[in-house]
C-alpha positions in Angstrom: 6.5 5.1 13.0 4.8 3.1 15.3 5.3 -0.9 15.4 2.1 -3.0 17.0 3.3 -6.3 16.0 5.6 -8.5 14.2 3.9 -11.9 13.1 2.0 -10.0 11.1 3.8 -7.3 10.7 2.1 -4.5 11.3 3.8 -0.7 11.2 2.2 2.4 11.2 3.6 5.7 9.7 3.1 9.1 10.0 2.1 11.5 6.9 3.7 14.0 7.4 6.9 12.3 9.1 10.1 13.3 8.8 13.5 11.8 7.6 17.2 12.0 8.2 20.4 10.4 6.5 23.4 10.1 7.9 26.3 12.6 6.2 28.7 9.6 5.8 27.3 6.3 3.3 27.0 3.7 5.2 29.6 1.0 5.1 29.0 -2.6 7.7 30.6 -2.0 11.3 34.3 -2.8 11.5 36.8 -2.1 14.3 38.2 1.2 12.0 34.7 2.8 11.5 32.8 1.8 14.9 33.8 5.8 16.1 32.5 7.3 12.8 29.1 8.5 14.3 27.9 10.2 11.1 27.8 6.7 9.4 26.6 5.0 11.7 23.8 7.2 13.2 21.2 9.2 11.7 20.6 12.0 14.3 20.2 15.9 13.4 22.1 16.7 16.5 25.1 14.7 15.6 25.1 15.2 11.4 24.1 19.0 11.6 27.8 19.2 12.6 29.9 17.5 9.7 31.1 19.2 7.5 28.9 17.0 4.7 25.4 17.9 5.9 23.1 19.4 3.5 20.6 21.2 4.7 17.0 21.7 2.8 17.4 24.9 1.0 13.7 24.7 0.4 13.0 25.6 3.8 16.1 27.2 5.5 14.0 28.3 8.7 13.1 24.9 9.8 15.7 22.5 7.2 12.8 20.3 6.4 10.2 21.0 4.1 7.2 19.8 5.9 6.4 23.5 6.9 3.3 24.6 4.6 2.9 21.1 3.3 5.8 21.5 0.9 6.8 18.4 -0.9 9.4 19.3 -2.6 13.0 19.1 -1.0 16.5 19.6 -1.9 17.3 15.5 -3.0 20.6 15.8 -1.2 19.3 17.3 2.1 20.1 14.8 5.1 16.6 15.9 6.9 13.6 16.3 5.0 9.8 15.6 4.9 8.5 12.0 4.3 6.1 13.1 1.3 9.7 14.6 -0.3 11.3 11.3 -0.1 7.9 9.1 -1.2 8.4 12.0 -4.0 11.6 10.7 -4.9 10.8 7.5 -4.6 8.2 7.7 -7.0 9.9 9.6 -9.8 12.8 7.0 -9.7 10.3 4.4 -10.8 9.6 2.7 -7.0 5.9 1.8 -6.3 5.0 4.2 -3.1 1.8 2.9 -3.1 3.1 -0.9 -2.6 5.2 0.3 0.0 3.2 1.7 2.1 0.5 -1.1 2.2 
């Protein structure tokens, strides 16, 4: 993603990006949860190690499915392509299309 302005806002974003989800659902910062790093982050370094992190069984080499132009990705994986989620997205009734203009 790449940001070139804010009044208008104007974001650009990669095709064939890639996305990650922290392990833990996110709940708002409070003194008891500041440590919990796989909340509160979403970075494969950190979330490959809990004990919750799914990988993409689609693609076990590389855990995402952007290898080969795969679109389809294990729903549940924490780190998958960006056309898997827009996927998703789609078949859950969002409008991609509006979203990305």
């Amino acid at each position: 993603m790449l940001l070139t302005g804010v009044n208008p806002l104007r974001i650009y974003i990669f095709a064939d990006g890639l996305v990650r989800f922290a392990t833990t659902p996110y709940q708002p910062a409070k003194k008891d949860n500041l440590g919990d790093l796989f909340m509160h982050l979403t970075n494969y370094a950190i979330n490959k190690k809990s004990k919750d992190y799914v990988k993409d069984n689609n693609n076990p080499t590389t855990g995402f499915s952007n290898a080969n132009h795969k679109q389809f990705a294990d729903e549940s994986a924490h780190k998958r392509s960006l056309k898997s989620l827009y996927m998703l997205l789609t078949n859950i009734g969002y409008d991609v299309v509006k979203l990305q203009t």
